[in-house]
N, C-alpha and C positions, 0 to 999 in steps of 0.2 A: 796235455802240454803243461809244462812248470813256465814261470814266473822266468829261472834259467835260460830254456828254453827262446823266450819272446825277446830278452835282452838281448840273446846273442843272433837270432833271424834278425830282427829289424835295425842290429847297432845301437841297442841303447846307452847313453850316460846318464850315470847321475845327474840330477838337476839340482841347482842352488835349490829351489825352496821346498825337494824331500823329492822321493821318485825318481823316476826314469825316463826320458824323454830322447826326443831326436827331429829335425827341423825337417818338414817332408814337404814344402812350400815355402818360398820365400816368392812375390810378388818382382817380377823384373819391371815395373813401372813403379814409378809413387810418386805420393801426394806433397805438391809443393807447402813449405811450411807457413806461408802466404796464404794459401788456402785450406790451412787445418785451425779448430780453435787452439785459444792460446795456451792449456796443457799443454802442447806439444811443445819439442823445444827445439825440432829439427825437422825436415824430408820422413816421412814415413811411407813405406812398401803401402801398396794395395790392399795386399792381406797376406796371410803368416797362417801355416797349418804346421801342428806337434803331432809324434805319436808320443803317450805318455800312459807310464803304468805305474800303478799302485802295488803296493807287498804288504805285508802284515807287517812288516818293522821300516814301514813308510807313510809319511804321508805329503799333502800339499800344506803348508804351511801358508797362515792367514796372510794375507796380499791383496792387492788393488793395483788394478792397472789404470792408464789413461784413455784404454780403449774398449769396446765390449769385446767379451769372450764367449765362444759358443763351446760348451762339450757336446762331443759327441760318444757315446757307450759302445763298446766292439762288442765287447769277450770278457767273460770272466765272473766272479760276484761282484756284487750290488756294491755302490759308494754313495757315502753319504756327504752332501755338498751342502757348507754353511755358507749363506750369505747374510751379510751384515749389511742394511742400509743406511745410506746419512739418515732417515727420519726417526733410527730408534732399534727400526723392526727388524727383528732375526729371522732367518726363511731354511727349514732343511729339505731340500730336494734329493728323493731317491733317486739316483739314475742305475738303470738296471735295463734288461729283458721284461722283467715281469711285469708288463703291463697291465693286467689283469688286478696285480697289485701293487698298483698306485706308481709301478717305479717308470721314470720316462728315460726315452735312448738320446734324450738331447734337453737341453738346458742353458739358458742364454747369461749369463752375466752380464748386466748393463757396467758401464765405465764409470768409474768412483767409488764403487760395491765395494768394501772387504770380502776373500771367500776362502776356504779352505776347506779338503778332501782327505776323506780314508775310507777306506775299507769297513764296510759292516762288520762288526767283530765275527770272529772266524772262519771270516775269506780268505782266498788264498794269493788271489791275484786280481787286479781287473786292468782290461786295456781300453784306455780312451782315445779320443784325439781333442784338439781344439784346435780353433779359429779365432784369428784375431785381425778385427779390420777397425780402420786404418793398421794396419801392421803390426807386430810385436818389435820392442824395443827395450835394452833393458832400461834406461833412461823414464820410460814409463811407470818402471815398475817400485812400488814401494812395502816394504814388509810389515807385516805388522807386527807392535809391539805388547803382551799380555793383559800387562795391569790400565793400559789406557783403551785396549780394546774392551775389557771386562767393567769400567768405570762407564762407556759406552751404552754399552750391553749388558747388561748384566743378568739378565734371562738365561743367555746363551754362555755361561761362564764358566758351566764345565767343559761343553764343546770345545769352546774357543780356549781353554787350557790344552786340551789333548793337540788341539791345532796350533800352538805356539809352542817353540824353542825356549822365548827367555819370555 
């Protein structure tokens, strides 16, 4: 199966922040904005499920949402998921198949994180999904910037290069 292939079975679009996605859950209940803390700025769904793929001439571009996000690994090669914490610390989680070697089929993004995905170099494709509860919203979501992530970070500052646009 190609990366072609996955786009056109499951209706992928491009997504704002690199990749390919598609909404396969949206939550018919939510959370009144009374009772979410005060990140939120409105009503949010229950919870929100993407399918999202990566390609060699994509990635996820570094982001923070106001919610956690869960990945979960289908198909495909390994991806390599940076997370930025507020205390400083950079974290690369393999998600993959290969348990044996170290890589996990699921991986939680706590809410405030920076993070950002690609592809193991010379992958072809991989298919993930995620979960996001209280709901996805884009209201939540904010991008990151290179040289204030990196001034941040700076450990993690070729990653977070290959993961930024500007």
């Amino acid at each position: 199966m190609t990366a072609g292939e996955i786009i056109s079975m499951l209706r992928l679009e491009a997504h704002p922040e690199g990749g390919y996605f598609t909404e396969t859950y949206r939550s018919g209940e939510s959370v009144a904005r009374a009772h979410l803390p005060s990140r939120y700025g409105g009503n949010r769904p229950f919870g929100t499920a993407i399918y999202y793929l990566l390609t060699p001439d994509s990635f996820s571009s570094m982001h923070r949402l106001s919610s956690d996000e869960i990945f979960h690994f289908y198909l495909g090669d390994p991806v390599e998921l940076l997370e930025l914490h507020p205390d400083g610390r950079g974290e690369i989680i393999l998600l993959g198949s290969g348990l044996a070697k170290g890589m996990a089929p699921q991986a939680v993004v706590p809410a405030g994180v920076w993070q950002g995905a690609r592809l193991v170099p010379g992958g072809t494709y991989a298919l993930l999904g995620t979960t996001v509860a209280p709901g996805f919203d884009f209201g939540d979501f904010e991008i990151g910037v290179r040289a204030a992530l990196i001034e941040r970070h700076s450990s993690s500052a070729e990653l977070i290069t290959a993961l930024t646009r500007e």
